[in-house]
C-alpha positions in Angstrom: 0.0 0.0 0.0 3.0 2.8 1.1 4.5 1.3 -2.5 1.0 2.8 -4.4 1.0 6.0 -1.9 4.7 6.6 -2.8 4.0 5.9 -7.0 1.0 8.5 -6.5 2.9 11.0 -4.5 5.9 11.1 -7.1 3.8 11.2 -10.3 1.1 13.2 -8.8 1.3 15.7 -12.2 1.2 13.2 -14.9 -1.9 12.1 -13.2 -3.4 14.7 -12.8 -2.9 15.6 -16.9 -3.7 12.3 -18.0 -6.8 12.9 -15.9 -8.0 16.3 -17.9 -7.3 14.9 -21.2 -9.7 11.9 -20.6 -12.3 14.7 -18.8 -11.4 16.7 -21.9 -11.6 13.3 -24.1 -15.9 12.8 -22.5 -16.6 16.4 -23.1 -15.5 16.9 -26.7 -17.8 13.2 -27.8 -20.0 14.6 -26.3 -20.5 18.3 -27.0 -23.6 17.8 -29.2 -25.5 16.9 -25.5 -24.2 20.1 -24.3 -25.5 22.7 -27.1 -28.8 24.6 -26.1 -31.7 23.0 -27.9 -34.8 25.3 -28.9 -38.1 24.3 -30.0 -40.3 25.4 -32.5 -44.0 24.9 -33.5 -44.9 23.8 -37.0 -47.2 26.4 -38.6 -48.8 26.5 -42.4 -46.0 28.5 -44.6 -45.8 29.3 -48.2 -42.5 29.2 -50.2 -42.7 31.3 -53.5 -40.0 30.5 -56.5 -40.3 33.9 -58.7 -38.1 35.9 -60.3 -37.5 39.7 -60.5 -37.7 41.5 -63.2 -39.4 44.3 -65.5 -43.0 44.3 -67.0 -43.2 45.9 -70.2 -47.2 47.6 -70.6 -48.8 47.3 -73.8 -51.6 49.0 -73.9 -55.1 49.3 -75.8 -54.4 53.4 -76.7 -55.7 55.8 -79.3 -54.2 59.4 -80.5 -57.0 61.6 -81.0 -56.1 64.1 -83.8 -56.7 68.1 -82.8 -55.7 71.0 -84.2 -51.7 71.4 -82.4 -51.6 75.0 -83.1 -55.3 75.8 -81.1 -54.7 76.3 -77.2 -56.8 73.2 -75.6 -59.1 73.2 -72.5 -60.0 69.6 -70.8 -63.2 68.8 -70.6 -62.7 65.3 -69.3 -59.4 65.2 -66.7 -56.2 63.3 -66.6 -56.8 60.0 -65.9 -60.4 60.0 -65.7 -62.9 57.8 -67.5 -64.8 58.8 -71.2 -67.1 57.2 -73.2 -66.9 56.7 -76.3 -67.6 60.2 -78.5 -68.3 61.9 -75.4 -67.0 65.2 -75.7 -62.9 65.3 -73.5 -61.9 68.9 -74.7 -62.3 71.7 -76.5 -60.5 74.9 -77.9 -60.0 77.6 -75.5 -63.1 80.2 -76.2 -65.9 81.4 -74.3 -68.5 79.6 -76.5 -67.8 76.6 -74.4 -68.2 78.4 -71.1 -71.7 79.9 -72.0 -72.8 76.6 -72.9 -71.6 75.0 -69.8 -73.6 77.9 -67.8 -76.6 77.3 -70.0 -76.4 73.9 -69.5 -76.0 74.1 -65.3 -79.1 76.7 -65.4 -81.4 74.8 -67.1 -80.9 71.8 -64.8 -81.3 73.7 -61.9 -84.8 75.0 -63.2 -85.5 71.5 -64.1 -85.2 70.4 -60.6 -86.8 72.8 -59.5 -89.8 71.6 -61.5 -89.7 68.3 -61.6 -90.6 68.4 -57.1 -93.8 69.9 -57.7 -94.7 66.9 -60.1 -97.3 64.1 -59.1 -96.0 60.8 -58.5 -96.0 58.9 -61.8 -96.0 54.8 -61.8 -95.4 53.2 -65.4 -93.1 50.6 -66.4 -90.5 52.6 -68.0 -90.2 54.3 -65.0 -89.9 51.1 -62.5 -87.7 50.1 -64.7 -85.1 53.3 -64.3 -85.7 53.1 -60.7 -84.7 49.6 -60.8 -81.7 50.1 -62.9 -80.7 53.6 -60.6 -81.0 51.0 -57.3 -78.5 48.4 -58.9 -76.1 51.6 -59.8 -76.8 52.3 -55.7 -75.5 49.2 -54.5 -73.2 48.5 -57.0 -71.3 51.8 -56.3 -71.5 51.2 -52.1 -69.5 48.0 -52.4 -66.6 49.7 -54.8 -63.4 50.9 -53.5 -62.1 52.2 -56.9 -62.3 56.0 -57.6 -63.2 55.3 -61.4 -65.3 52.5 -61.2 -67.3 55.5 -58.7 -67.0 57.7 -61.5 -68.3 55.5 -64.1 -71.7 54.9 -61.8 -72.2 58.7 -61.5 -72.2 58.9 -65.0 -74.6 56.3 -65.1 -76.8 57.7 -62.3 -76.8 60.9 -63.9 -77.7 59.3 -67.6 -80.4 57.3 -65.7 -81.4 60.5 -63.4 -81.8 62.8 -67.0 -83.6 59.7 -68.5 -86.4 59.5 -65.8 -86.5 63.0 -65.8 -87.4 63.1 -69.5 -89.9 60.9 -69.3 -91.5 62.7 -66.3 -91.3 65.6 -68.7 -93.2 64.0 -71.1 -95.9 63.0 -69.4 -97.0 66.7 -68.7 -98.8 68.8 -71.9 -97.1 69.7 -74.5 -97.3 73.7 -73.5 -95.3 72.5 -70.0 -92.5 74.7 -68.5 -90.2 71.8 -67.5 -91.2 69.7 -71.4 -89.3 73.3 -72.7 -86.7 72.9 -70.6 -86.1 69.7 -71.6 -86.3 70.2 -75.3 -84.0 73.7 -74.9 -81.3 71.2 -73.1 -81.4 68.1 -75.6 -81.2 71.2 -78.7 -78.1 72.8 -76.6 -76.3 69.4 -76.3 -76.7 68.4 -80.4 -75.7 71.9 -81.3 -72.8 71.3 -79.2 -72.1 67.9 -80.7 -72.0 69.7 -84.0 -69.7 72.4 -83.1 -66.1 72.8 -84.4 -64.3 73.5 -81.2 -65.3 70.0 -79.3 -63.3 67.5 -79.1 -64.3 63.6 -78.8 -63.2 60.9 -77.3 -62.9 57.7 -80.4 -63.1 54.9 -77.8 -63.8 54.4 -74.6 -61.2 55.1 -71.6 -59.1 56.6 -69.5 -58.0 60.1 -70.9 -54.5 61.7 -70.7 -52.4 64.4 -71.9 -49.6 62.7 -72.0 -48.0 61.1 -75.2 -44.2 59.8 -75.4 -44.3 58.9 -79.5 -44.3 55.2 -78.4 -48.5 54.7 -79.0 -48.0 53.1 -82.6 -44.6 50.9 -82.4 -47.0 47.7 -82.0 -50.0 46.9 -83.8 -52.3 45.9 -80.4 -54.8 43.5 -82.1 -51.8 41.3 -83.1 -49.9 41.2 -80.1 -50.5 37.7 -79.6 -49.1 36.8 -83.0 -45.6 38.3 -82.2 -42.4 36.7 -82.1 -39.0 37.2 -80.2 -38.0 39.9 -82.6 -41.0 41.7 -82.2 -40.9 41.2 -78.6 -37.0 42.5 -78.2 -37.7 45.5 -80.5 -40.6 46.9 -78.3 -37.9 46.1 -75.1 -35.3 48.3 -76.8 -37.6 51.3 -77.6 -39.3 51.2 -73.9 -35.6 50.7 -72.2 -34.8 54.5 -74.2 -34.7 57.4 -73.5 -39.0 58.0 -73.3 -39.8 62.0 -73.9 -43.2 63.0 -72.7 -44.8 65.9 -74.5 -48.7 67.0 -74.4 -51.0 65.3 -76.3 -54.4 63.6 -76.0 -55.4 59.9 -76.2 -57.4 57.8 -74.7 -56.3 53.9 -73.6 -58.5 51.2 -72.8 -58.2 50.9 -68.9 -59.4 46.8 -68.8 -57.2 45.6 -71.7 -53.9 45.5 -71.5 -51.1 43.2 -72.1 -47.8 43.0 -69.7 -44.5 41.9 -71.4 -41.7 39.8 -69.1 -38.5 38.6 -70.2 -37.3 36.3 -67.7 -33.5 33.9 -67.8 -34.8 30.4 -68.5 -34.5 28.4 -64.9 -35.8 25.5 -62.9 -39.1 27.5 -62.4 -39.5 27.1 -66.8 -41.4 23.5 -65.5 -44.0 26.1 -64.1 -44.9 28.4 -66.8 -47.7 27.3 -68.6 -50.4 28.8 -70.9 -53.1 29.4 -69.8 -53.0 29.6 -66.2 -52.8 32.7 -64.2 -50.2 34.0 -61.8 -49.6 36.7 -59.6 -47.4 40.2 -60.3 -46.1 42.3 -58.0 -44.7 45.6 -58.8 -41.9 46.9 -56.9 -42.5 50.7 -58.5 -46.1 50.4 -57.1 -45.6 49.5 -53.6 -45.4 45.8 -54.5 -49.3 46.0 -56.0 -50.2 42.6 -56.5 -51.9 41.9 -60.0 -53.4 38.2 -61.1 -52.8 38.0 -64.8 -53.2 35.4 -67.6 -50.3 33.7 -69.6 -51.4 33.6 -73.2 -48.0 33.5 -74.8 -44.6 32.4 -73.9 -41.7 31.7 -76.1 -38.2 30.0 -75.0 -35.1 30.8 -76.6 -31.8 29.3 -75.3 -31.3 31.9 -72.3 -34.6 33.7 -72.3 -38.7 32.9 -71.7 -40.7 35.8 -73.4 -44.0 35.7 -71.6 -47.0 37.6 -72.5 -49.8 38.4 -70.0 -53.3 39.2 -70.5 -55.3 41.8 -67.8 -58.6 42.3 -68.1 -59.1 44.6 -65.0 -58.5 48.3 -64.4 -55.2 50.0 -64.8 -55.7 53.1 -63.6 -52.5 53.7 -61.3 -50.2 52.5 -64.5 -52.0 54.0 -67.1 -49.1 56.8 -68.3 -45.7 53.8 -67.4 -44.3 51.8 -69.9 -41.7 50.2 -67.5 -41.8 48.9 -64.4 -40.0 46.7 -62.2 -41.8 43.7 -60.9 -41.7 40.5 -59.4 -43.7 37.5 -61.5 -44.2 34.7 -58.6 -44.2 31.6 -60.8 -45.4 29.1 -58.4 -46.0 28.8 -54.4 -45.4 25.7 -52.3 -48.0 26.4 -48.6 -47.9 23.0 -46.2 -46.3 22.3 -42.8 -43.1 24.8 -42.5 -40.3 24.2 -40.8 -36.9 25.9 -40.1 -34.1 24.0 -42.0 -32.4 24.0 -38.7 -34.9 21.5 -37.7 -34.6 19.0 -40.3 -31.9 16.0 -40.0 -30.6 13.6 -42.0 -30.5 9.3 -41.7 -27.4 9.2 -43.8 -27.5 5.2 -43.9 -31.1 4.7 -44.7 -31.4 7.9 -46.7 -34.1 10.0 -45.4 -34.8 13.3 -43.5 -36.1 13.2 -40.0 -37.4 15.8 -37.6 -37.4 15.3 -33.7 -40.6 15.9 -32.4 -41.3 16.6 -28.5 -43.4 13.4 -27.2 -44.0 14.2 -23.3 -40.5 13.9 -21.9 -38.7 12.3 -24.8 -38.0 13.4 -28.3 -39.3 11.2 -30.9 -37.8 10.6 -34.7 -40.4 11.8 -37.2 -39.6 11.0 -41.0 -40.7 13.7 -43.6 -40.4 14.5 -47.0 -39.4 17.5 -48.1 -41.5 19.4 -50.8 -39.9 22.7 -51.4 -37.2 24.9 -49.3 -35.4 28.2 -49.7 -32.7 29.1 -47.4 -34.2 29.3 -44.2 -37.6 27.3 -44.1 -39.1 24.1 -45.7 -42.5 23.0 -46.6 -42.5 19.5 -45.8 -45.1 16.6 -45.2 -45.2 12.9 -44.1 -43.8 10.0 -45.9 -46.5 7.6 -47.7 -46.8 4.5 -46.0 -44.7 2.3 -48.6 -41.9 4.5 -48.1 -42.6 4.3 -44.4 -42.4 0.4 -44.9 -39.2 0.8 -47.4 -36.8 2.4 -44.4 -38.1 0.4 -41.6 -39.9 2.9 -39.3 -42.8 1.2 -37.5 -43.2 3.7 -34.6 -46.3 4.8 -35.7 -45.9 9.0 -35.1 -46.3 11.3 -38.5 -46.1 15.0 -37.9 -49.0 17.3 -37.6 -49.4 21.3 -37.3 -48.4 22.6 -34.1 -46.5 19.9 -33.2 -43.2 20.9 -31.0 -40.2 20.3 -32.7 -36.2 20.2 -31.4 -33.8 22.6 -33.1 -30.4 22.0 -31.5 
């Protein structure tokens, strides 16, 4: 025993080094046991492949032809709504003014008139009243400021309507049937005068022309090839002047050009089927548009897109920078920290918190970026083909171990 005591005492520092190596030895197999595990709780999560980009707008758009060397008044506003030969401007005089004033004074006499007139009940009336109610409703459960102004015109078409058959419904010696005739003679004399002028189709009006309205023949779009395609690019990538002009462009038909560089996300582009644009220059506006063309070259995809909605807030761009989101993955998400790998079987694995143990979940992983996956639970047979029998799959809001 003094023998041991003695070795012990004499190599007391070897000892105690070959003692911290092994401690050292336990800790570093072991470190894995020692890192701070998290948890996280699956949640539904969408993973979007897209590509940015620019939209090129083609749009539906007229020139109306007026006299250039005439100073012009608008009738109509920027960027509001006309109908077709409804009257958008007119040469500065002060014809125009009297008959606006003419105009405004005879409807006020009109109304004035037209309160002190019995109650009338005929079918062509119900069936203005009907028509001015649908306008009602139709114009409470709108958000947009032109479809507003397209129901006011309406309202105020249906309101003059009623009010002309009210008119004629009194004798033919009636004050408000001669105000009605003097306003209907005022308006065709006005239609026939020289200084008006009229909108060729209907739209949005603006004064703003940049020499690129006829560099693409619109009803043959569809019919265009790359070349076509790449010359309208170069021409909207110039230098665009903007000079004062009048035209009107049809504000629910429009086409949006995208040149994207052929990828993995080609397998999504289809014909036919609609996807969702984002436009950076417009606060990342989302727009759902149809793909009715797309040609592949080597390096490119030259995708055409059909909108038939309103277009407004784009009506004077050409260019604008977008995002096209060309397919979205939504299932069970998951941090790719939480995912883990069976190396000898071949298969991913999550480990899911099952009361005080954690518990080996296999999945299959549909889609991931860099941070998150959408995943989902292997199919029985391939459940069978690595030998997992436990019976767990994994679920939304189950708790998972990130370590």
């Amino acid at each position: 025993m003094s023998k041991i005591i003695d070795f012990l005492k004499s190599n007391m520092k070897t000892i105690i080094i070959i003692i911290l190596i092994f401690c050292f030895l336990i800790l570093f197999l072991n470190k894995d046991s020692f890192k701070k595990k998290t948890t996280y709780t699956v949640v539904n999560g969408t993973i979007e492949q897209s590509q940015e980009t620019n939209l090129y707008v083609l749009k539906n758009e007229s020139l109306v032809d007026y006299d250039t060397t005439q100073a012009v008044t608008a009738i109509v506003d920027q960027g509001n709504r006309a109908s077709k030969n409804e009257a958008i401007a007119t040469y500065k005089s002060d014809s125009y003014d009297d008959y606006q004033n003419q105009i405004a004074q005879i409807d006020k006499q009109i109304q004035t008139l037209v309160k002190d007139l019995p109650p009338i009940y005929s079918a062509d009336i119900s069936n203005i009243d009907n028509e001015i109610l649908k306008y009602f409703i139709e114009v409470q459960n709108t958000t947009s400021y032109l479809k507003m102004q397209e129901y006011k015109s309406k309202l105020d078409e249906l309101a003059y309507k009623k009010i002309t058959v009210l008119a004629n419904s009194t004798p033919d010696s009636s004050a408000i049937r001669d105000l009605v005739s003097q306003r209907e003679n005022l308006v065709s004399m006005s239609k026939e005068s020289s200084n008006t002028i009229w909108a060729p189709i209907s739209g949005l009006v603006t004064y703003k022309i940049d020499g690129l309205e006829n560099i693409y023949d619109y009803a043959s779009i569809e019919e265009y090839d790359v070349d076509d395609f790449e010359n309208i690019i170069t021409k909207y990538d110039g230098t665009i002047d903007s000079e004062f002009g009048i035209k009107i462009v049809d504000n629910y038909d429009v086409y949006f050009l995208i040149k994207t560089k052929r990828s993995d996300d080609d397998q999504y582009i289809i014909e036919g089927d609609s996807y969702n644009i984002r436009i950076s220059d417009l606060e990342n506006k989302s727009i759902r548009a149809d793909l009715v063309k797309n040609i592949q070259t080597d390096e490119y995809n030259y995708s055409l897109f059909e909108l038939d909605n309103e277009i407004d807030d784009i009506i004077d761009y050409r260019k604008l920078s977008c995002e096209v989101v060309w397919n979205t993955f939504s299932g069970m998400a998951i941090p790719i920290d939480a995912i883990y790998t069976n190396e000898e079987k071949g298969y991913h694995y999550v480990l899911m918190v099952y009361g005080a143990e954690y518990v080996e979940v296999p999945i299959n992983i549909l889609q991931s970026s860099d941070s998150i996956a959408i995943v989902d639970n292997l199919s029985q047979e391939e459940l069978d083909n690595i030998g997992y029998d436990r019976g767990f799959i994994l679920e939304l809001y189950d708790e998972l171990i990130i370590q």
